[in-house]
DSSP file (Angstrom, degrees, kcal/mol; ACC not computed):
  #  RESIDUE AA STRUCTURE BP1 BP2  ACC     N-H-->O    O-->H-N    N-H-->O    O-->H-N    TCO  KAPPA ALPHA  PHI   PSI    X-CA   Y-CA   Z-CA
    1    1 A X              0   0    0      0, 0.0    57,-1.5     0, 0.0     2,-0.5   0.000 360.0 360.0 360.0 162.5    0.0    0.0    0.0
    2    2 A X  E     -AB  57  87A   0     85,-0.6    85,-5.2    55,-0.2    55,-0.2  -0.946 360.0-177.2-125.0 138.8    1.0    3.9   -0.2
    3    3 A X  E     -AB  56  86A   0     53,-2.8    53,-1.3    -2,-0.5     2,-0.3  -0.571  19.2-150.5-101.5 177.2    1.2    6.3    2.2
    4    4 A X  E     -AB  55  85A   0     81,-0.9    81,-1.2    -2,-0.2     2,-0.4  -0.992  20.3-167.5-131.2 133.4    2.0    9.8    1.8
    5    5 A X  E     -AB  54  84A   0     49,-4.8    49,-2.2    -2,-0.3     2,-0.3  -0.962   2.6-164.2-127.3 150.0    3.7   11.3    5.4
    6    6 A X  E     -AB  53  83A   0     77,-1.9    77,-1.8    -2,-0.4     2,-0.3  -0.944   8.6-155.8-131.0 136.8    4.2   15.3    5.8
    7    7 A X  E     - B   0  82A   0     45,-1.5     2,-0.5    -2,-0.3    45,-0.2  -0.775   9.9-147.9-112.2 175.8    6.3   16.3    8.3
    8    8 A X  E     -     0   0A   0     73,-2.2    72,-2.5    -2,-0.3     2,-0.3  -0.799  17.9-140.5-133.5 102.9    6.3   19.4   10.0
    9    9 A X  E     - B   0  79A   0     41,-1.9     2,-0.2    -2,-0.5    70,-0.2  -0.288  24.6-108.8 -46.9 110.7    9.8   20.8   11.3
   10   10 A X        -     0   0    0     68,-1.6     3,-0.4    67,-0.3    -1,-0.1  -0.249  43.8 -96.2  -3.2  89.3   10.2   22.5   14.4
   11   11 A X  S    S+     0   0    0     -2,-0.2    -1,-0.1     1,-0.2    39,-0.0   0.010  97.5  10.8 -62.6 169.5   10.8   26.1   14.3
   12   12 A X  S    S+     0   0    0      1,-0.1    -1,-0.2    -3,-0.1     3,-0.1   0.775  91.7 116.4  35.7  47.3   14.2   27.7   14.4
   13   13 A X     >  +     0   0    0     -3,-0.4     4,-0.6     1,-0.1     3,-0.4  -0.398  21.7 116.5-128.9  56.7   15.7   24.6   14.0
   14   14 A X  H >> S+     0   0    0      1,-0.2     4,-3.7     2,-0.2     3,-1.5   0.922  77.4  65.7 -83.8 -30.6   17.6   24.8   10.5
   15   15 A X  H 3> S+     0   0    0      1,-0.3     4,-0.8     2,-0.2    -1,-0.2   0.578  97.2  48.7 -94.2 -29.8   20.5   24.4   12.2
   16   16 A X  H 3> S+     0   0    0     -3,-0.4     4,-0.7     2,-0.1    -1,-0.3   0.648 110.4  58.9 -64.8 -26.3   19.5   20.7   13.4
   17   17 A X  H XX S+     0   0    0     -3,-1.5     4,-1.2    -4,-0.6     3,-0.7   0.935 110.3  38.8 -76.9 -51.3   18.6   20.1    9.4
   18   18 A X  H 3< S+     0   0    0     -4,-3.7     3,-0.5     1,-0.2     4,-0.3   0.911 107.8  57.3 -81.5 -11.6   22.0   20.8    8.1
   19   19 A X  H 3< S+     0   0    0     -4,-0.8    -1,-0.2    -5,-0.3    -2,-0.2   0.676 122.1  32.4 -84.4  -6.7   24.2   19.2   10.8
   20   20 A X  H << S+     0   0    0     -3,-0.7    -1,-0.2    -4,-0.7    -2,-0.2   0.270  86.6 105.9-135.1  37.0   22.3   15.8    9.9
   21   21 A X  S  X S+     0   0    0     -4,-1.2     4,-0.6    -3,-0.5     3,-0.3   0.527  80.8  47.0 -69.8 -21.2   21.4   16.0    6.2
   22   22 A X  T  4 S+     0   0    0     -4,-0.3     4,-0.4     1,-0.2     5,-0.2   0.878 114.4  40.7 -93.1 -23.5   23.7   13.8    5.0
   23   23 A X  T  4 S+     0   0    0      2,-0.2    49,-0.5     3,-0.2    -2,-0.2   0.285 122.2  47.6 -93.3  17.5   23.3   10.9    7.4
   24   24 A X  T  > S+     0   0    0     -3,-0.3     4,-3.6    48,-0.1     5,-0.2   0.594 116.1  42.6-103.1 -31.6   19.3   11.7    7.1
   25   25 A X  H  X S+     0   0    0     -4,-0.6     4,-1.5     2,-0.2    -2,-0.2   0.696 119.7  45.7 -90.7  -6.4   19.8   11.9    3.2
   26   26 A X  H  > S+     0   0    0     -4,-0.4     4,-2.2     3,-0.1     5,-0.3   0.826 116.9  47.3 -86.5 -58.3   22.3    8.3    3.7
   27   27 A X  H  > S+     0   0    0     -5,-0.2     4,-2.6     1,-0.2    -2,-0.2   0.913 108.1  47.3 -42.8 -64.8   19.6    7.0    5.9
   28   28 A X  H  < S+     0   0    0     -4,-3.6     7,-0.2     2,-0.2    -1,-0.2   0.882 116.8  53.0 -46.6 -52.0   16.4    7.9    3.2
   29   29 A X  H >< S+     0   0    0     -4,-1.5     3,-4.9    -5,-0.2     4,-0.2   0.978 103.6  55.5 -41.0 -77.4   19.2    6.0    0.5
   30   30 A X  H 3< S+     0   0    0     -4,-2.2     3,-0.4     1,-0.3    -2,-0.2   0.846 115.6  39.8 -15.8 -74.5   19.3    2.9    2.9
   31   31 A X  T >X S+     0   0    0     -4,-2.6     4,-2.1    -5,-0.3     3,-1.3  -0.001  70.0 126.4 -93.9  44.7   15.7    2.7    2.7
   32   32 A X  T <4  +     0   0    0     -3,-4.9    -1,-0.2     1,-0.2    -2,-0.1   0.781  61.0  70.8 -17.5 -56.6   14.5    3.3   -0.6
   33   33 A X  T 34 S+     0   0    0     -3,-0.4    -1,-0.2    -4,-0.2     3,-0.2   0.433 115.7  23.7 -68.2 -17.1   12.6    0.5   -1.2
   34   34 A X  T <4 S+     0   0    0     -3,-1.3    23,-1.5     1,-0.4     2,-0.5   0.565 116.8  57.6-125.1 -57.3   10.1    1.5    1.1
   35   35 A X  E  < S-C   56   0A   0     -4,-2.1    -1,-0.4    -7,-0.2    21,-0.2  -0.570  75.3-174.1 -73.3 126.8   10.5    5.5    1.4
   36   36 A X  E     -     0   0A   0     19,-3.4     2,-0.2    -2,-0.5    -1,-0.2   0.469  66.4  -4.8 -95.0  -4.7    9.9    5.7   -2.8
   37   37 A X  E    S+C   55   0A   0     18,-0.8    18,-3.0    -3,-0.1     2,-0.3  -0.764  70.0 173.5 173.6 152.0   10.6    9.4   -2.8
   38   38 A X  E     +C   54   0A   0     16,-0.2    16,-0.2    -2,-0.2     2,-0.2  -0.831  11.7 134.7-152.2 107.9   11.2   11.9   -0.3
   39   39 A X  E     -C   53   0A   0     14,-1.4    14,-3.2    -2,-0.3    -2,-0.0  -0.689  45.3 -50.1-109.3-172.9   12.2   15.9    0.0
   40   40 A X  E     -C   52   0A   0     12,-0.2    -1,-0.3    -2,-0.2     2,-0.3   0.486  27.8-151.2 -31.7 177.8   11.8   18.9    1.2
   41   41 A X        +     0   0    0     10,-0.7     9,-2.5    11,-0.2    10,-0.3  -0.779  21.3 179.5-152.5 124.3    8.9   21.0    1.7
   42   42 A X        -     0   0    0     -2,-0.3     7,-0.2     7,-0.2     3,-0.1  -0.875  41.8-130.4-129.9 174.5    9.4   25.1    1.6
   43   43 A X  S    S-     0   0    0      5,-0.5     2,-0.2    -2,-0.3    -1,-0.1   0.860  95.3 -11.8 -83.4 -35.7    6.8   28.0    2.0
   44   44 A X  S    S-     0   0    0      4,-0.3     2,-0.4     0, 0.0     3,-0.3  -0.795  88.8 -70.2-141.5-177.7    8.9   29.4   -1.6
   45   45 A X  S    S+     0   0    0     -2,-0.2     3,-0.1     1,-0.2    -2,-0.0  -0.694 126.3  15.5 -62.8 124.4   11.9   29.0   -4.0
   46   46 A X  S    S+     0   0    0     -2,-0.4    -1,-0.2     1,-0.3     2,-0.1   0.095 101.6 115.1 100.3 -25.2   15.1   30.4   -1.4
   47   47 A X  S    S-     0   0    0     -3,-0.3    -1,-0.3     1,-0.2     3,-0.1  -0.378  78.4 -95.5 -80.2 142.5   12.9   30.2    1.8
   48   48 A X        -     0   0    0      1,-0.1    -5,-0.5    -3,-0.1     2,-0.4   0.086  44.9 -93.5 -32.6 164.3   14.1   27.6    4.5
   49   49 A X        -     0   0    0     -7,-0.2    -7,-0.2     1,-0.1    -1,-0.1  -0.746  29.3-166.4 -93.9 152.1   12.4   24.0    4.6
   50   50 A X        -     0   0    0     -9,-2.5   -41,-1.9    -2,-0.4     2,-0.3   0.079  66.1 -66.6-112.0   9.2    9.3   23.9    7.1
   51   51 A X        -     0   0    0    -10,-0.3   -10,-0.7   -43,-0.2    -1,-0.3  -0.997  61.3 -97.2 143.6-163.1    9.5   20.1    6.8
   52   52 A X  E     - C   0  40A   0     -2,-0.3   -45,-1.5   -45,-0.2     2,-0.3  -0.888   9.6-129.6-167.9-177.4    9.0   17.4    4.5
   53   53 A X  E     -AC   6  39A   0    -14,-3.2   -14,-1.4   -47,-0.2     2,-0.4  -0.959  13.5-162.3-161.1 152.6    7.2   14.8    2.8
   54   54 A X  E     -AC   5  38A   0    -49,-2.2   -49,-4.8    -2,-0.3     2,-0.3  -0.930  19.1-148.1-134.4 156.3    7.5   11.0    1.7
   55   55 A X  E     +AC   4  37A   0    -18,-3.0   -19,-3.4    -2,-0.4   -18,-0.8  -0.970  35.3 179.3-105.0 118.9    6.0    8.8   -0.4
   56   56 A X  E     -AC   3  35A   0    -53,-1.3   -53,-2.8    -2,-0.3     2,-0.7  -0.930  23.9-149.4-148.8 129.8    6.4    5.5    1.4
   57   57 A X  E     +A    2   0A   0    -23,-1.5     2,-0.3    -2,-0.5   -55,-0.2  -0.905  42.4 134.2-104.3 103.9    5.2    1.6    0.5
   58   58 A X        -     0   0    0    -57,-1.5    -2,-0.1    -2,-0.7     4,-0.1  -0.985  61.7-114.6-158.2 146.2    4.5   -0.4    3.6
   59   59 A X  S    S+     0   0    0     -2,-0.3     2,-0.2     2,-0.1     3,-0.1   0.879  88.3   3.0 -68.7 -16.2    2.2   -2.5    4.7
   60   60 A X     >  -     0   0    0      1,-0.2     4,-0.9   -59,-0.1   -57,-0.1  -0.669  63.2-112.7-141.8-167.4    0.8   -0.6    7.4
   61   61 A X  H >> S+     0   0    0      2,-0.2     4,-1.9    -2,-0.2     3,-0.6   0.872 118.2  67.4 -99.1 -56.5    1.0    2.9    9.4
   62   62 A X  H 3> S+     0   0    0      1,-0.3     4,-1.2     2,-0.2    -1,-0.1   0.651 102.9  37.5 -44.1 -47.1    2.2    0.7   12.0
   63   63 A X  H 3> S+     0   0    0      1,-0.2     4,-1.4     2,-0.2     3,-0.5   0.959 114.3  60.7 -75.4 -40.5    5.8   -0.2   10.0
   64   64 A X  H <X S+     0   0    0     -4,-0.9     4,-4.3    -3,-0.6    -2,-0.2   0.923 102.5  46.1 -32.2 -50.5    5.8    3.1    8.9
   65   65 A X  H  X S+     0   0    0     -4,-1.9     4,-0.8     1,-0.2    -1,-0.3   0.903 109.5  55.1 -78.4 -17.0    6.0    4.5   12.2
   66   66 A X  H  < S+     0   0    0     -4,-1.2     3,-0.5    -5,-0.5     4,-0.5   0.990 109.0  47.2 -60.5 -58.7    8.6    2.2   13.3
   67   67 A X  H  X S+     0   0    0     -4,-1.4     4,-0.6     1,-0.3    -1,-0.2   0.602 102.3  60.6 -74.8 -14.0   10.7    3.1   10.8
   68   68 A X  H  < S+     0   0    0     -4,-4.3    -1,-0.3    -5,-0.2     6,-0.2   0.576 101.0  57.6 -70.8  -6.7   10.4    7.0   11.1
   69   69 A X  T  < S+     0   0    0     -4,-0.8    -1,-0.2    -3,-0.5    -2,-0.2   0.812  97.4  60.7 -79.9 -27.8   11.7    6.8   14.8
   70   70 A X  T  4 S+     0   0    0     -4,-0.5    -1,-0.2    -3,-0.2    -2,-0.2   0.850  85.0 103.8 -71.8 -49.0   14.7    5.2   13.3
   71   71 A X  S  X S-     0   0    0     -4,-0.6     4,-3.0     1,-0.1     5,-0.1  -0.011  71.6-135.9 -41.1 137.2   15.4    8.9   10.8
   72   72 A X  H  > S+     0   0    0    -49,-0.5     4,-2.4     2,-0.2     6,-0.3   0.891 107.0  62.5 -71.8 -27.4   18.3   11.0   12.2
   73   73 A X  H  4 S+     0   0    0      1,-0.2     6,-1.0     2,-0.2     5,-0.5   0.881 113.2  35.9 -63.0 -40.9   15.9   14.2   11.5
   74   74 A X  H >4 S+     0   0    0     -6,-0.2     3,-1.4     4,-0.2    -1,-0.2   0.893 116.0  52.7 -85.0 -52.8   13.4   12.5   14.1
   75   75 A X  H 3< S+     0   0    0     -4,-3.0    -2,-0.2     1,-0.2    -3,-0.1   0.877 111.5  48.7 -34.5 -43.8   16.4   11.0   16.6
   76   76 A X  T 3< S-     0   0    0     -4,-2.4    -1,-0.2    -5,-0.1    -2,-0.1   0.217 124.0 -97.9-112.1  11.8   18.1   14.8   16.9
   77   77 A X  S <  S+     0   0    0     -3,-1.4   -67,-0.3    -5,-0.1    -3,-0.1   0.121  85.0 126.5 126.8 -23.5   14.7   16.9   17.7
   78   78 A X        +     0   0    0     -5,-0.5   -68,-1.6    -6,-0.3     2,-0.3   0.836  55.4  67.7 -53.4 -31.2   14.0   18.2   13.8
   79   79 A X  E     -B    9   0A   0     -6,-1.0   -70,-0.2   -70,-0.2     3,-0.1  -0.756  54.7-172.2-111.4 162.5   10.5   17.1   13.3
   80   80 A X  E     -     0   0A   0    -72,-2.5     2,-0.2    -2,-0.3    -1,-0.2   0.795  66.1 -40.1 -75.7 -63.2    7.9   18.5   15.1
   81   81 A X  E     -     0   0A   0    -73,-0.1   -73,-2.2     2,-0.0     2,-0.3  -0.928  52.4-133.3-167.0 164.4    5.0   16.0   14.1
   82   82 A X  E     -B    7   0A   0    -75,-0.2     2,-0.3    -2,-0.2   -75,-0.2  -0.971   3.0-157.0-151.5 151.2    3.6   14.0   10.9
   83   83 A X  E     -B    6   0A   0    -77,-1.8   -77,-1.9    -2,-0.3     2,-0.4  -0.873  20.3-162.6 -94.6 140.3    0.2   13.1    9.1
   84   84 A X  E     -B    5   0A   0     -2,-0.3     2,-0.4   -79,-0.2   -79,-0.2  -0.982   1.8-161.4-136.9 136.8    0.1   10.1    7.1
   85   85 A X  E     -B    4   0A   0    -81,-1.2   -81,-0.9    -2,-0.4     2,-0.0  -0.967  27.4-122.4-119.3 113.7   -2.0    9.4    4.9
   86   86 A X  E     -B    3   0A   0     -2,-0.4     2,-0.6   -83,-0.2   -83,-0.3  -0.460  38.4-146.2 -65.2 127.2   -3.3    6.2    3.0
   87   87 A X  E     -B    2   0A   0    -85,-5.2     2,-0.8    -2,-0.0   -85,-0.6  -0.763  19.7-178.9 -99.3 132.6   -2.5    7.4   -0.9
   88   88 A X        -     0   0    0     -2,-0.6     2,-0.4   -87,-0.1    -2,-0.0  -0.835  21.5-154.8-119.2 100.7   -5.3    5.8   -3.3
   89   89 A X    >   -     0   0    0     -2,-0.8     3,-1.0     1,-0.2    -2,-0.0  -0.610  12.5-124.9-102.6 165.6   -4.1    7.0   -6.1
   90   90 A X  T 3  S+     0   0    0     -2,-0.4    -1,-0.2     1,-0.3     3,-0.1   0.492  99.5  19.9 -63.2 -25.1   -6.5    7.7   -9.4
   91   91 A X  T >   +     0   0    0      3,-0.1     3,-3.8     1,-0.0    -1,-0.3  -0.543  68.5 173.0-151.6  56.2   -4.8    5.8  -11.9
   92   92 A X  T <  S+     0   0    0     -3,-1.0    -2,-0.1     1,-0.3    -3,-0.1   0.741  83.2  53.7 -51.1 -16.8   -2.6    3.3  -10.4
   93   93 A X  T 3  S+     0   0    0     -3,-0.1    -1,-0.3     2,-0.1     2,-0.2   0.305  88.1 107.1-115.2  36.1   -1.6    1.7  -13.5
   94   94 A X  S <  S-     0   0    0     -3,-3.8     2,-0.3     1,-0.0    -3,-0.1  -0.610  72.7-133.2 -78.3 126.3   -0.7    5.2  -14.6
   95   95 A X        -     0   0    0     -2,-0.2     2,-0.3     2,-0.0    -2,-0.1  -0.737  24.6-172.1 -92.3 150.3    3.3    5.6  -14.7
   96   96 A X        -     0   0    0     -2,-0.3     2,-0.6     0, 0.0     0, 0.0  -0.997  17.4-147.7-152.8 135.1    4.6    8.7  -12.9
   97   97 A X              0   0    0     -2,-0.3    -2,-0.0     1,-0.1     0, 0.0  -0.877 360.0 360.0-107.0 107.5    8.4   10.0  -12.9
   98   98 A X              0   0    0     -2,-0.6    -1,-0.1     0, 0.0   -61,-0.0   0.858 360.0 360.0 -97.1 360.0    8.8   11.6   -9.8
């Protein structure tokens, strides 16, 4: 199944995003297979990130959440919160380049 998870960053905390964006962005590699696509999320072009959002294949919210505890961005204080969302999406046998 797919979820879609939005996080929501902490304020004033850019300073936690860039001292563990590369072991978040090693980690997100590591799991691939399940997070199927993952970035940022910003208010504009040049603006700080407010968070983020993955596209994630699992069977359940339950492995999901297991494995989001595991992210250095969640270990070292960055996220705030998340919604997850079951995605049904409209044309599933639609191909999409994300």
């Amino acid at each position: 199944m797919l979820y879609v998870v939005r996080f929501f960053d902490r304020p004033n905390l850019l300073h936690v995003r860039e001292a563990h964006l590369a072991a978040h962005l090693q980690w997100l590699d590591h799991h691939r297979d399940i997070v199927v696509a993952a970035g940022s999320l910003r208010p504009d072009a040049g603006e700080p990130a407010v968070g983020g959002l993955w596209v994630v294949e699992a069977p359940n919210q339950k492995a999901i959440e297991e494995l989001l505890v595991t992210d250095p961005f969640w270990i070292h204080g960055l996220r705030e919160r998340y919604e997850m969302f079951l995605w049904t999406r409209a044309f599933p046998d639609r191909k999409v380049a994300v």
